[in-house]
N, C-alpha and C positions, 0 to 999 in steps of 0.2 A: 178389301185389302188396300194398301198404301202402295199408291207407285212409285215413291221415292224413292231412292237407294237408300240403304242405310247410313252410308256416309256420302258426303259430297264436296271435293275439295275443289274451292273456285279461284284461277288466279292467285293463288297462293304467294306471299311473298314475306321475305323476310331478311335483315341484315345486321351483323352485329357492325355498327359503326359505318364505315368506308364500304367494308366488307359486304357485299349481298353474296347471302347463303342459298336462297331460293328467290325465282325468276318466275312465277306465274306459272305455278304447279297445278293440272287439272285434272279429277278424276274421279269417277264412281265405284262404288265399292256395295256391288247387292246381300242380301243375304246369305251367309251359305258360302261366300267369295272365300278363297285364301288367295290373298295377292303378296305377290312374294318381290321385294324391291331390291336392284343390286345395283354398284356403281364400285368405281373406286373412293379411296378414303376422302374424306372435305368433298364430296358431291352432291351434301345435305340432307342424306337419307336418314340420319336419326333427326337430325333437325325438325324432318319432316312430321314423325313419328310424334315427337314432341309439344308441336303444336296442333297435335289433333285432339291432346287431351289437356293441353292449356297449362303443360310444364315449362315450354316457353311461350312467351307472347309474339305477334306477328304484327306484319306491318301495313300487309297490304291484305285484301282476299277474303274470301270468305271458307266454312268449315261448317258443315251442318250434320248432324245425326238424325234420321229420320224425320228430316223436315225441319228442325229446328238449331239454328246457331250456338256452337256451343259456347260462345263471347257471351250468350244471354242467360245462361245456366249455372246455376251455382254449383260451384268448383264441386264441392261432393256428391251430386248429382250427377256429374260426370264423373267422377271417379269409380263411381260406382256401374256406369253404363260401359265406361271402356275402360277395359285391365290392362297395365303394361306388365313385362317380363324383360327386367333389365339385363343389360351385357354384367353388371357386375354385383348384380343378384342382391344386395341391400337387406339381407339380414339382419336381426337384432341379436348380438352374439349372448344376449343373457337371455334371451330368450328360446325353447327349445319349438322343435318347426312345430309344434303343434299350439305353442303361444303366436308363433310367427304367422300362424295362419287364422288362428281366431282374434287377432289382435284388432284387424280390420271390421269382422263381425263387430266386435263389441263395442267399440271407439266410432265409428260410422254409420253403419245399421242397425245398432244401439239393441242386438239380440244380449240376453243373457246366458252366463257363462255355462250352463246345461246343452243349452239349443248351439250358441256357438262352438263349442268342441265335439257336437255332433254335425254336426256340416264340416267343420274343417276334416271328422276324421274318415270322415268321406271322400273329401278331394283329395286326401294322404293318399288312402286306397287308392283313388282314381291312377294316382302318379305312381302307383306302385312303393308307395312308402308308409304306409299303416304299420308297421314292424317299427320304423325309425321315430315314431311320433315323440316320444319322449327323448329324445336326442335331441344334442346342442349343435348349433351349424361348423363350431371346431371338431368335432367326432363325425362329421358324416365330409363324404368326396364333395367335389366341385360340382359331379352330376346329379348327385342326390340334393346340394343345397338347391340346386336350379330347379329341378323338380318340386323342392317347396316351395320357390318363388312361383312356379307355376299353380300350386294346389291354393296360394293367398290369393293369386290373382283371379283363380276360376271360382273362390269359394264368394265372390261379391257377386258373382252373376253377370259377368257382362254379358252384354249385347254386342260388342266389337271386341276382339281381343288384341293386344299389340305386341311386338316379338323386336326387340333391339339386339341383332347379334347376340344371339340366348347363347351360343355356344364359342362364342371366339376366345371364353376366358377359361377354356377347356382344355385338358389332357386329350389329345388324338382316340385315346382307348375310352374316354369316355362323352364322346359326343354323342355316339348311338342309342345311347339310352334316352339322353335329352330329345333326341330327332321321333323315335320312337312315341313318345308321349306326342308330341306335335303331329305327327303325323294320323294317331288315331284322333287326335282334336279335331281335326279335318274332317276324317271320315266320318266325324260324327255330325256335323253339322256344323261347328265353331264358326266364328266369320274374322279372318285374322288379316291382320298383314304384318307382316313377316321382312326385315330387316335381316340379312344372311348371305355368305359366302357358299354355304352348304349346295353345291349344284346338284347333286342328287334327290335332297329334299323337292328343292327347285320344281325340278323335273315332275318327281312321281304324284307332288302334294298338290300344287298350286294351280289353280282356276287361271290365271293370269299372271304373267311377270313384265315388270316394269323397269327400265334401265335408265339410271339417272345420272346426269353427268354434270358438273358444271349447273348442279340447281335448276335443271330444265330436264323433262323427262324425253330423251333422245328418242324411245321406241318402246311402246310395250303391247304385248298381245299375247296370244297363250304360247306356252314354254316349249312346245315344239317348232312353234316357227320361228320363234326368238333363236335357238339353239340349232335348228336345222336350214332357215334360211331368213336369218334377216334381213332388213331393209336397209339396212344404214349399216355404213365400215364403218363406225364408231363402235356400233354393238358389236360384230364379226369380230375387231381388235381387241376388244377387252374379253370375250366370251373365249377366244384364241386363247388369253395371256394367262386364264382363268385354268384352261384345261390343262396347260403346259404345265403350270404348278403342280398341277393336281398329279400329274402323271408324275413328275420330278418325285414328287413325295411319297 
């Protein structure tokens, strides 16, 4: 077996212009991991997300998947290895979630249209949406379209899965359901990381959390010492500002 991490983010760095987004970001991410990242807004956590599977480019650093750099991999070899799960779900509105999820099959992994509507109507099931397959992303909730961005992204097979604020573009009543599928992904083995406000998920899901601040990761380590006694009053004040919310609402 491979001692590598499955991901391995080295020095990481990146800036639009003037601007640096990310400061020499470092870290491994083994099999099996859900690492869950939180910061305030502009702290470069989807940024980060981003250039791990080559939606933006960087500038500094390196990024490897099981040993190997993904800068040296062709873009749908990566795509195919890490799935994202966007904030604002990027459905094809003529399309219904059961074209939305075999679209990748067929255009990518180059299955045909038999074998690809049987895997997609798999990961439907999986997401609890095999009833909606033939539904258009205008006839189903925010929670259900998310749910098929997740069944498109599970049905490639990755290897690393990615999560950008899956649920920030949600109805309060309907974030649990999205949390729900996530959380059995974990239990099942999945290898995520995880972009999220969700402190609960946080808590119950995640192998590791990481706080990012100002493009430099402040503090991370598992979700109970994060939450019950961190190291740093940067984490303590935001993790504070976090709950106060949370109870406000």
């Amino acid at each position: 077996m491979s001692s590598e991490p499955l991901l391995r983010v080295e020095d990481l760095q990146k800036s639009y212009g003037d601007e640096t987004v990310l400061r020499g970001v470092s870290f491994d991410l083994d099999k099996r991991d859900v690492e869950v990242v939180i910061g305030p807004s502009g702290s470069g956590k989807s940024t980060m997300l981003r250039c791990v599977n080559r939606l933006t480019e960087f500038q500094g650093g390196t990024i490897s998947l099981d040993g190997e750099s993904v800068m040296e991999m062709d873009e749908n070899t990566l795509r195919k290895r890490v799935g994202m799960v966007f904030q604002d779900i990027n459905l094809f509105s003529h399309l219904t979630a059961l074209g939305n999820v075999t679209l990748g099959l067929r255009k990518v992994r180059g299955m045909g249209d038999s074998e690809a509507e049987s895997k997609a109507m798999n990961q439907l099931e999986r997401v609890g949406l095999k009833a909606q397959a033939d539904s258009y992303p205008a006839e189903l909730s925010g929670g259900q379209k998310q749910r098929v961005g997740i069944a498109r992204a599970l049905a490639m097979d990755p290897e690393l899965l990615l999560f950008d604020e899956p649920t920030s573009a949600l109805d309060p009543e309907l974030v649990g359901e999205v949390l729900e599928v996530m959380r059995d992904l974990a239990e099942g083995g999945m290898t995520m990381l995880v972009v999220t406000h969700e402190m609960g998920f946080a808590r119950r899901a995640a192998s590791s959390l990481m706080f990012l601040d100002e493009g430099r990761i402040v503090e991370r380590g598992p979700p109970e010492q994060l939450f019950e006694n961190p190291q740093r009053d940067r984490t303590k004040e935001f993790l504070d500002r976090l709950t106060s919310i949370a109870e406000e609402t």
